[in-house]
SEGUNU-982987 format. One line per 2 residues: number of its first residue (from 1); their letters; for each residue x, y, z of N, C-alpha, C. Coordinates in steps of 0.2 Angstrom, whole numbers, plus 5000, padded with zeros to 4 digits. Example, Ala and Ser with C-alpha at 12.3 -4.5 7.8 and 13.67 -1.06 7.14 Angstrom:
1) as) 5066,4972,5039,5062,4978,5039,5066,4984,5039  5064,4989,5035,5068,4995,5036,5064,5000,5039
//
This chain:
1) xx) 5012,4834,5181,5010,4840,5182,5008,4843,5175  5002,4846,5175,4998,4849,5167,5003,4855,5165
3) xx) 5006,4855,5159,5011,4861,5159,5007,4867,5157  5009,4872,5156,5005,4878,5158,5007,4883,5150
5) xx) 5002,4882,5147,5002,4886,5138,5004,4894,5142  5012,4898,5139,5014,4902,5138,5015,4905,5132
7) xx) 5010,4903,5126,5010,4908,5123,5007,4914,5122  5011,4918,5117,5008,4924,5119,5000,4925,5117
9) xx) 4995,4929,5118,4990,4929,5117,4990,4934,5111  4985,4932,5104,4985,4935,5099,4983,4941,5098
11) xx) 4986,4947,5097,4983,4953,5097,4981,4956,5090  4972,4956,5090,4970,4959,5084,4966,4963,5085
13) xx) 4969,4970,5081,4964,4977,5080,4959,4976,5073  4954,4975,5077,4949,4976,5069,4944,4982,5073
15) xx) 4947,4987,5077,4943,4994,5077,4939,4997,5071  4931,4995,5072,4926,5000,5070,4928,5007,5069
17) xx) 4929,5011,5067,4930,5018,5068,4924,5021,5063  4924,5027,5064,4921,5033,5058,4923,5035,5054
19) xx) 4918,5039,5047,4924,5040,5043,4926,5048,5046  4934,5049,5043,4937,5055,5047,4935,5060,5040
21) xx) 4934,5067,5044,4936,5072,5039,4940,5079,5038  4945,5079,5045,4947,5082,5044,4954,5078,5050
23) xx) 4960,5081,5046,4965,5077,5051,4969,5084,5055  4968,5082,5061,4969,5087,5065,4975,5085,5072
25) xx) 4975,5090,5075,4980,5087,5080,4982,5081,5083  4975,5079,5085,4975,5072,5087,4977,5067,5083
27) xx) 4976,5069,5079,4978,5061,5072,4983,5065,5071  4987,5069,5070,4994,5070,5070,4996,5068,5075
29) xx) 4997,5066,5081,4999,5066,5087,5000,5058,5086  4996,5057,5085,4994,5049,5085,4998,5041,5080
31) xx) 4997,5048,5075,4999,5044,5070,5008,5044,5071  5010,5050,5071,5018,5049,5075,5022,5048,5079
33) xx) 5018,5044,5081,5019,5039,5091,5018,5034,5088  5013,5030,5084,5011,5024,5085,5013,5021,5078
35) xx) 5013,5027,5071,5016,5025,5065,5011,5020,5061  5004,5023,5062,4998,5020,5058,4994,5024,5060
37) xx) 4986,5027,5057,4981,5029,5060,4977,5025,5055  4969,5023,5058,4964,5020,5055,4959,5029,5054
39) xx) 4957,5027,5049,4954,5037,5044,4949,5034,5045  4946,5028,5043,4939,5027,5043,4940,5023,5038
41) xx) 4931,5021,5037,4928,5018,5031,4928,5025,5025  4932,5026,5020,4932,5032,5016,4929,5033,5010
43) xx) 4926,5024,5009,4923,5024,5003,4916,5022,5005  4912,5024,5003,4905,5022,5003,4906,5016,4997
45) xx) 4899,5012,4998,4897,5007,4994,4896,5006,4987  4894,5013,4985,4897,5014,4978,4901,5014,4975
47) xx) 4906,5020,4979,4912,5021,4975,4917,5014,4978  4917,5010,4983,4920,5004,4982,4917,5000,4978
49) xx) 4910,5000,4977,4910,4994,4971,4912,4996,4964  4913,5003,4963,4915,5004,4956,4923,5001,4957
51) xx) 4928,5006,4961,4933,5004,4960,4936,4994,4961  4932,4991,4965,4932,4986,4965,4931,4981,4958
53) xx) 4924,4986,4952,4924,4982,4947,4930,4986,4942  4933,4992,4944,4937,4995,4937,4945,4986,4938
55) xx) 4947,4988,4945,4952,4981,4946,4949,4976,4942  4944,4973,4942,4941,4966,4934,4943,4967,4930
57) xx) 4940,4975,4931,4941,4974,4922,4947,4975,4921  4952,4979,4923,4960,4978,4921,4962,4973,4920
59) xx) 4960,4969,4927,4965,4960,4928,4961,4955,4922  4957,4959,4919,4955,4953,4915,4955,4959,4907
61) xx) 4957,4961,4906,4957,4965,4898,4954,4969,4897  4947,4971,4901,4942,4975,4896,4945,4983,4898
63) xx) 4948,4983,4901,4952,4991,4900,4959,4991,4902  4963,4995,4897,4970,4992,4893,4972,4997,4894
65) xx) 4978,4999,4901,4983,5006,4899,4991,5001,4896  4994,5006,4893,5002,5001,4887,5004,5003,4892
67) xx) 5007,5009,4897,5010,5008,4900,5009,5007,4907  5007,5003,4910,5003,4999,4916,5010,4990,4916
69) xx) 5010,4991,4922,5016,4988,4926,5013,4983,4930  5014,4975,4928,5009,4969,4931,5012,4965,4930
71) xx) 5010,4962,4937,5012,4955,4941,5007,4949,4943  5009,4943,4940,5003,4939,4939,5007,4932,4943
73) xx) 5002,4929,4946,5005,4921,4945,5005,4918,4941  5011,4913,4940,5011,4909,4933,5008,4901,4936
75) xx) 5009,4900,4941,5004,4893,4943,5005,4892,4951  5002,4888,4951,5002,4886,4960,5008,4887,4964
77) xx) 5016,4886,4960,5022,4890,4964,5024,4893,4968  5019,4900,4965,5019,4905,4967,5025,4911,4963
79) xx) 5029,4906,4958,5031,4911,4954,5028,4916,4949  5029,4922,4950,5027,4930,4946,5030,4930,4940
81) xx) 5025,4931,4934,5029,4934,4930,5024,4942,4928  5031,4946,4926,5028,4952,4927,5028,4954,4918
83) xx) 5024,4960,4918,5021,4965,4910,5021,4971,4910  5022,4973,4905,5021,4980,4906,5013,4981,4897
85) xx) 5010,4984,4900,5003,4983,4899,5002,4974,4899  4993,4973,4898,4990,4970,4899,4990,4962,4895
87) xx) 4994,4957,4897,4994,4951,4893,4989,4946,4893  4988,4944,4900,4984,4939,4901,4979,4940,4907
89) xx) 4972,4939,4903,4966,4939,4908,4966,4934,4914  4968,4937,4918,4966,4932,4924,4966,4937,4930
91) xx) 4960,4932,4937,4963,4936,4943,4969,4936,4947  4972,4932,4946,4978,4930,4950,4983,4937,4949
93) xx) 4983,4942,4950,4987,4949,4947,4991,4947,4955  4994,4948,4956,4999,4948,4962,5001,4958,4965
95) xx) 5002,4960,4959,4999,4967,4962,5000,4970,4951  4997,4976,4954,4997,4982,4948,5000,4988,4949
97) xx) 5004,4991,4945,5005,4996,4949,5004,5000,4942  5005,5008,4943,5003,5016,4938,4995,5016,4940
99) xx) 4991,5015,4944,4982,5017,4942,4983,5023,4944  4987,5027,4944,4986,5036,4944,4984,5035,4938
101) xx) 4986,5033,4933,4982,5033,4925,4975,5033,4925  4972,5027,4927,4964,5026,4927,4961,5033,4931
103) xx) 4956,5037,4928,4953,5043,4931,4948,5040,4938  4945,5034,4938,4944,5033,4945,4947,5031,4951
105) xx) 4954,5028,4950,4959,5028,4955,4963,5035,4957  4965,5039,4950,4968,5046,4952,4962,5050,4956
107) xx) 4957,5050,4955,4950,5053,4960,4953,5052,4967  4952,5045,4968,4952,5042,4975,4959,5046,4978
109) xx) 4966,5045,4975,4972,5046,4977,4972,5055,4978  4968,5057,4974,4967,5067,4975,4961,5067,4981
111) xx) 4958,5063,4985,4955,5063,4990,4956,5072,4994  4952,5075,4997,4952,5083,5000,4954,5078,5008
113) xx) 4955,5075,5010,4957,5072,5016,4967,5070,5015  4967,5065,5009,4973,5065,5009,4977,5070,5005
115) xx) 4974,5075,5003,4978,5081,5002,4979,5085,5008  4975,5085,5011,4978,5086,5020,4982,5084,5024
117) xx) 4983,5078,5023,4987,5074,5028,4994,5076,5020  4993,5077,5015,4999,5075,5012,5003,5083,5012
119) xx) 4999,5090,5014,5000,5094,5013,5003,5096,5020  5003,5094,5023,5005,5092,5033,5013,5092,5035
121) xx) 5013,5085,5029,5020,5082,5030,5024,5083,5025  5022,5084,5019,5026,5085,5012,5026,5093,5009
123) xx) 5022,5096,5011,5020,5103,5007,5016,5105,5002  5014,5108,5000,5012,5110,4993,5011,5105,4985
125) xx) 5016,5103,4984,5020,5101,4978,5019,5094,4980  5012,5090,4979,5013,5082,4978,5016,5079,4975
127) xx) 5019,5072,4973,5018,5067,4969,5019,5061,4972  5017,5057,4968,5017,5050,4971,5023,5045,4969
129) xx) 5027,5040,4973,5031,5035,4971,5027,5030,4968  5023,5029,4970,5019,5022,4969,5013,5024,4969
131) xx) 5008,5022,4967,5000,5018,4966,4997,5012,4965  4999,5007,4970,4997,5000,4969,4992,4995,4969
133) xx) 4991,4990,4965,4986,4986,4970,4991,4980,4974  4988,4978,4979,4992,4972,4980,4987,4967,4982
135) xx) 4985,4963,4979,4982,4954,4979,4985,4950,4983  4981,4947,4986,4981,4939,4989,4976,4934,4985
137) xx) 4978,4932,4981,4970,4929,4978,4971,4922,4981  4964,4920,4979,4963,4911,4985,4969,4906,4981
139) xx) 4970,4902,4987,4975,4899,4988,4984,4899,4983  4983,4905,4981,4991,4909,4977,4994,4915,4980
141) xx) 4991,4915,4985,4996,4921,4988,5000,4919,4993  5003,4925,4992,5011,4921,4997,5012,4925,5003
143) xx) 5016,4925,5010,5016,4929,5013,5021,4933,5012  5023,4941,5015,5026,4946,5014,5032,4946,5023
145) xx) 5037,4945,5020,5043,4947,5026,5042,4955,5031  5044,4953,5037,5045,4958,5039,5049,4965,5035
147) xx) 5046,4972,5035,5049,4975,5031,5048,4984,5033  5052,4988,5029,5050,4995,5030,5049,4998,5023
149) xx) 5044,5001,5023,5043,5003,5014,5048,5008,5011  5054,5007,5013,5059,5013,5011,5066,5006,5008
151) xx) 5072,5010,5007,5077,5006,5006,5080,5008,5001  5086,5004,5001,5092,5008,4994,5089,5007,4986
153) xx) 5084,4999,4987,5080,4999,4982,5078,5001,4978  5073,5007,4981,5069,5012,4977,5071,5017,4976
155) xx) 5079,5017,4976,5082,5021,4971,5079,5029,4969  5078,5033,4976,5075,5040,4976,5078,5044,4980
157) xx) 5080,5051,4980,5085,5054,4984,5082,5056,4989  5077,5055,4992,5074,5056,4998,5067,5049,5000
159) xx) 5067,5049,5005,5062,5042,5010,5056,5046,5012  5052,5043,5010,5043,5045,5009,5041,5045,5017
161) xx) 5036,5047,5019,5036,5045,5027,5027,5042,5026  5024,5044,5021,5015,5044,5022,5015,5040,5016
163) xx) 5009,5034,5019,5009,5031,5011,4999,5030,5016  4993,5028,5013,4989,5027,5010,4986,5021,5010
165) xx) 4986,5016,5015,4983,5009,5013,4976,5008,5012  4972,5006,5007,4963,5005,5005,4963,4996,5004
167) xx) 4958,4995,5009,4956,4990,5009,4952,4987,5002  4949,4983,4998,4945,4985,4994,4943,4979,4995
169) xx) 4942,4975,4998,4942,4967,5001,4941,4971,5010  4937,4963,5011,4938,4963,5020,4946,4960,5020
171) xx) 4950,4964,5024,4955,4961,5027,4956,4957,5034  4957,4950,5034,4955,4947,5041,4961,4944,5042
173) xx) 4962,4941,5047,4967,4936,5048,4967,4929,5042  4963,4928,5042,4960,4924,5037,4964,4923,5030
175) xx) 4961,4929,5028,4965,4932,5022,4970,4933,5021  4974,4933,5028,4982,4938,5025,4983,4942,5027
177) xx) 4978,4948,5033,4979,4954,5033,4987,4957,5036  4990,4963,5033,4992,4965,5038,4995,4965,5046
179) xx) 5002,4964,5048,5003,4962,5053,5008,4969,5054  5009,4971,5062,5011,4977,5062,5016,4979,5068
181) xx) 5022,4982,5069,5024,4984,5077,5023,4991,5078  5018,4992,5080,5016,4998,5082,5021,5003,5086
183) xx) 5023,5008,5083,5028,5014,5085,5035,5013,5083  5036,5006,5080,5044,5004,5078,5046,5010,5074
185) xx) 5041,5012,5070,5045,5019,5064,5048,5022,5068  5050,5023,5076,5054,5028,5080,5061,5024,5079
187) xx) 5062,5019,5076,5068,5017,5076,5073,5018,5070  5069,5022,5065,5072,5027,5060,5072,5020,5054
189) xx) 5077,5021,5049,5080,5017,5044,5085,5012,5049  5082,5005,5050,5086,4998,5051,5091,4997,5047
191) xx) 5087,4996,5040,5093,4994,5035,5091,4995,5030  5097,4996,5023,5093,4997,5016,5093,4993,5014
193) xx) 5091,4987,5016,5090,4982,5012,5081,4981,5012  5077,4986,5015,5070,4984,5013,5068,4976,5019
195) xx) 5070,4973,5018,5066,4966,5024,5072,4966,5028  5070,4963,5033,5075,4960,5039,5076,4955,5041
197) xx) 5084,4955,5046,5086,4950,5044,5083,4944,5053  5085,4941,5052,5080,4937,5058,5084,4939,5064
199) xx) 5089,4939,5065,5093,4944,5070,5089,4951,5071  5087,4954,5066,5082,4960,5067,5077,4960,5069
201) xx) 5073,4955,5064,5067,4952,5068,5067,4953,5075  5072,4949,5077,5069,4946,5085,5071,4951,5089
203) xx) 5075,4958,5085,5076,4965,5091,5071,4970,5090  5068,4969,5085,5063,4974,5082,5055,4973,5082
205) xx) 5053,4966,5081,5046,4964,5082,5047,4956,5085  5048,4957,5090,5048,4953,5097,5041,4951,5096
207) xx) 5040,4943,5101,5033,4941,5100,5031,4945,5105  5023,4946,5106,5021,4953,5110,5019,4960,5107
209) xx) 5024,4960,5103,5024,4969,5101,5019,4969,5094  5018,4964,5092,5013,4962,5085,5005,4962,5084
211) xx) 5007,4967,5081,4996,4967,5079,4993,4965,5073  4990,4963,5075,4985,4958,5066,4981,4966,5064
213) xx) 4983,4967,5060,4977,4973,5057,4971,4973,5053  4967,4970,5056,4962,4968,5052,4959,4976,5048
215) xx) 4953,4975,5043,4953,4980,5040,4946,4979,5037  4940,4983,5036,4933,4982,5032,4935,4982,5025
217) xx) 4933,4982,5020,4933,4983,5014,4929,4992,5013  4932,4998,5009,4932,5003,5009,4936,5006,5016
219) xx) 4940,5003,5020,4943,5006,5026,4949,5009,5023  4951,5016,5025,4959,5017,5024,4964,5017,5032
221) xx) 4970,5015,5030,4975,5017,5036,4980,5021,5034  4983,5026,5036,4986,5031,5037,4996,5026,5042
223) xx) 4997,5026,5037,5004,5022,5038,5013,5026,5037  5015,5025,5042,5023,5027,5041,5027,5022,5034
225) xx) 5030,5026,5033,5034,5020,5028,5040,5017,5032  5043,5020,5040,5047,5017,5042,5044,5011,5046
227) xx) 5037,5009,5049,5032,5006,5050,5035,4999,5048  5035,4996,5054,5037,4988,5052,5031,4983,5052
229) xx) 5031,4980,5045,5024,4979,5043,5025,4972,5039  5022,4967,5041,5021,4960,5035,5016,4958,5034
231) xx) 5013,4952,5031,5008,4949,5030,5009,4943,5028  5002,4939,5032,5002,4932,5030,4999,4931,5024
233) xx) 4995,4921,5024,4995,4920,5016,4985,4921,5018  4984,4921,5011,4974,4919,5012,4973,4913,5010
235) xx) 4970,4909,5017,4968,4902,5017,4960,4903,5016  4957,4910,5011,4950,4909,5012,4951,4907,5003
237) xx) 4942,4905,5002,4942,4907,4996,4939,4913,4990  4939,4917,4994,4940,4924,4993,4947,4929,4991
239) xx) 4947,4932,4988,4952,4938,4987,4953,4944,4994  4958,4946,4992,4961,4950,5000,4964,4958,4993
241) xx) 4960,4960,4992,4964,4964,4988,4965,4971,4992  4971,4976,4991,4971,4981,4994,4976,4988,4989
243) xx) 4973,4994,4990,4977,4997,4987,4980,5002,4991  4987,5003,4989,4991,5006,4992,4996,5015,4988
245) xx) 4996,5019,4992,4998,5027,4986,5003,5027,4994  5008,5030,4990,5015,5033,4994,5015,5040,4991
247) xx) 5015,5043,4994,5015,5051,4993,5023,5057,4995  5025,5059,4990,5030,5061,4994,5031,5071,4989
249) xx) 5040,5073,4990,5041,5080,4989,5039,5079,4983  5037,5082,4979,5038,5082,4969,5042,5085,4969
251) xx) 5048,5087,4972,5053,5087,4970,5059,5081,4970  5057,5077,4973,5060,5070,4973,5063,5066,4968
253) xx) 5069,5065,4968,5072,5062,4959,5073,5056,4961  5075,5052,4955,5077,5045,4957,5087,5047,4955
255) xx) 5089,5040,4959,5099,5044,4959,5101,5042,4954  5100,5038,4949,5104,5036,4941,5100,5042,4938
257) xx) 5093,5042,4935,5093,5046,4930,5089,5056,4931  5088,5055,4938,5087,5062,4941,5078,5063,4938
259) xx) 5076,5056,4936,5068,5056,4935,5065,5060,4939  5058,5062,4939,5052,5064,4944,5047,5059,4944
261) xx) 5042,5060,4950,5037,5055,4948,5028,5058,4947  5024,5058,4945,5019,5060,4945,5016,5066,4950
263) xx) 5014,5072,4949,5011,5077,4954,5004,5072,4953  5002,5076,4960,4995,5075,4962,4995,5080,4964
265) xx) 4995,5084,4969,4994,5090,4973,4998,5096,4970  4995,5101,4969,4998,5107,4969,5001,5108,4962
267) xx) 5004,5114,4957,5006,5114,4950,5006,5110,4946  5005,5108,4940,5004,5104,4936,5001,5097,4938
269) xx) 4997,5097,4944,4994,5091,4946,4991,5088,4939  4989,5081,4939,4986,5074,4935,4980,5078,4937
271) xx) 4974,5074,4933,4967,5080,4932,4966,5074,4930  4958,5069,4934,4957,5062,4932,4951,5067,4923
273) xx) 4952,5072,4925,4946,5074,4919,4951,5072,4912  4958,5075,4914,4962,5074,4906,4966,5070,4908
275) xx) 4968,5065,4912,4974,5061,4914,4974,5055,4905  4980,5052,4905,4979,5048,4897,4984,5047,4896
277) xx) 4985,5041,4900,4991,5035,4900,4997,5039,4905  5001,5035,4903,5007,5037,4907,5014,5038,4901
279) xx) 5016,5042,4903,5023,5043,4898,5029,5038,4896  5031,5037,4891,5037,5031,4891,5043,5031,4895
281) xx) 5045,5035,4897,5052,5035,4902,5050,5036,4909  5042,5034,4909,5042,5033,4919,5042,5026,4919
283) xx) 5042,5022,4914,5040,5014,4913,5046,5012,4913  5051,5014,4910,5057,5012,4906,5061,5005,4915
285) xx) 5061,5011,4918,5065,5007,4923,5058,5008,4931  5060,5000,4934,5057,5000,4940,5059,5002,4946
287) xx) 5056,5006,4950,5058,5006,4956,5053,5005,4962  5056,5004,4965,5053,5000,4972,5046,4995,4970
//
């Protein structure tokens, strides 16, 4: 007797949508049910291809911030070594993080859409935990564990709930993209340890419950940080690059040193007209 393939059938969202411009009930509604909303295509084709050419020239030297936090491959391993400003020209950057410094990423991040969606859920008084790129480059990227973007890790006296994903690359299966359990952010904080344990796994992102998130290049998605979220490796020979902003109170400190982290919204906001470096005690130590 011919045995009968039970497995589960693969479930990929690469929804077209519009670009959004204004986030209204429905996207509120939606996004905290389901703990993801796709915004749209938000960059036009120029302004992705600039920001696509400012990340070159970073990952390869031609523009240099000292206090700029980078992580590279060091060979086909897959072992990272990290810098703080710019040592070695290569694309292989495994992520970047501080581009609130660069005046055309801080632009993109003070977006009139996502000061909406950040003024919703956060209030008045922006700032951001993070500003990242995150890379797959061909054949050195690695795949990312099941995870929630929150955790004892990041070492800040409150948990971000909005974070920002921009495709800068087509994101496919192919590449690596994003894998998701849609509405699991209703299950609050798992654990602080940031990834799960396989016992978790198998109560929290059962086979079935999992979607491939595909993504155009200039797409953003509107994401929970409680959001259970991993990604495979990229079998193309192409780059999979994505950038990522967490948005939280600006009054949020970190617990050792009672740090703040960058305004974007509201008093004292970053201004990409004057922005000019980053200061030495937001570098000093990492988090998350």
């Amino acid at each position: 007797m011919k045995k009968t393939d039970t497995k589960m059938p693969e479930v990929v969202d690469h929804t077209s949508v519009s670009l959004k411009t204004s986030f209204d009930r429905d996207c509120q509604e939606k996004f905290m049910s389901q703990g993801y909303l796709r915004l749209g295509k938000i960059l036009s084709a120029e302004s992705l291809q600039m920001l696509q050419k400012r990340i070159k020239d970073i990952m390869l030297g031609h523009v240099k911030y000292r206090n700029m936090r980078l992580q590279f491959y060091q060979d086909d391993s897959g072992s990272v070594h990290r810098t703080l400003g710019h040592q070695v020209a290569t694309l292989g950057y495994r992520r970047i993080d501080d581009l609130e410094q660069d005046p055309l990423f801080l632009a993109y991040i003070q977006r009139p859409l996502f000061q909406q969606i950040a003024n919703y859920y956060i209030g008045e008084r922006v700032s951001i935990f993070r500003s990242m790129l995150m890379n797959k480059p061909p054949q050195l990227s690695q795949a990312l564990p099941w995870h929630q973007d929150i955790g004892v890790g990041w070492g800040i006296d409150t948990n971000p709930i909005v974070t920002v994903w921009t495709a800068l690359d087509e994101a496919t299966v192919d590449t690596g993209c994003m894998q998701i359990v849609p509405g699991s952010q209703q299950h609050g904080i798992i654990n602080q340890k940031h990834f799960l344990s396989e016992k978790e796994e198998a109560t929290y992102a059962p086979k079935g419950s999992v979607i491939k998130l595909e993504a155009e290049a200039g797409e953003a998605i509107l994401l929970h940080n409680f959001l259970l979220h991993r990604s495979g490796t990229n079998s193309t020979p192409v780059s999979r690059r994505a950038f990522s902003v967490t948005y939280m109170e600006a009054k949020t400190r970190t617990l050792d040193t009672g740090q703040t982290f960058p305004v974007v919204f509201g008093e004292n906001a970053l201004d990409p007209k004057t922005v000019n470096g980053k200061a030495n005690e937001l570098v000093e130590k990492f988090y998350g």
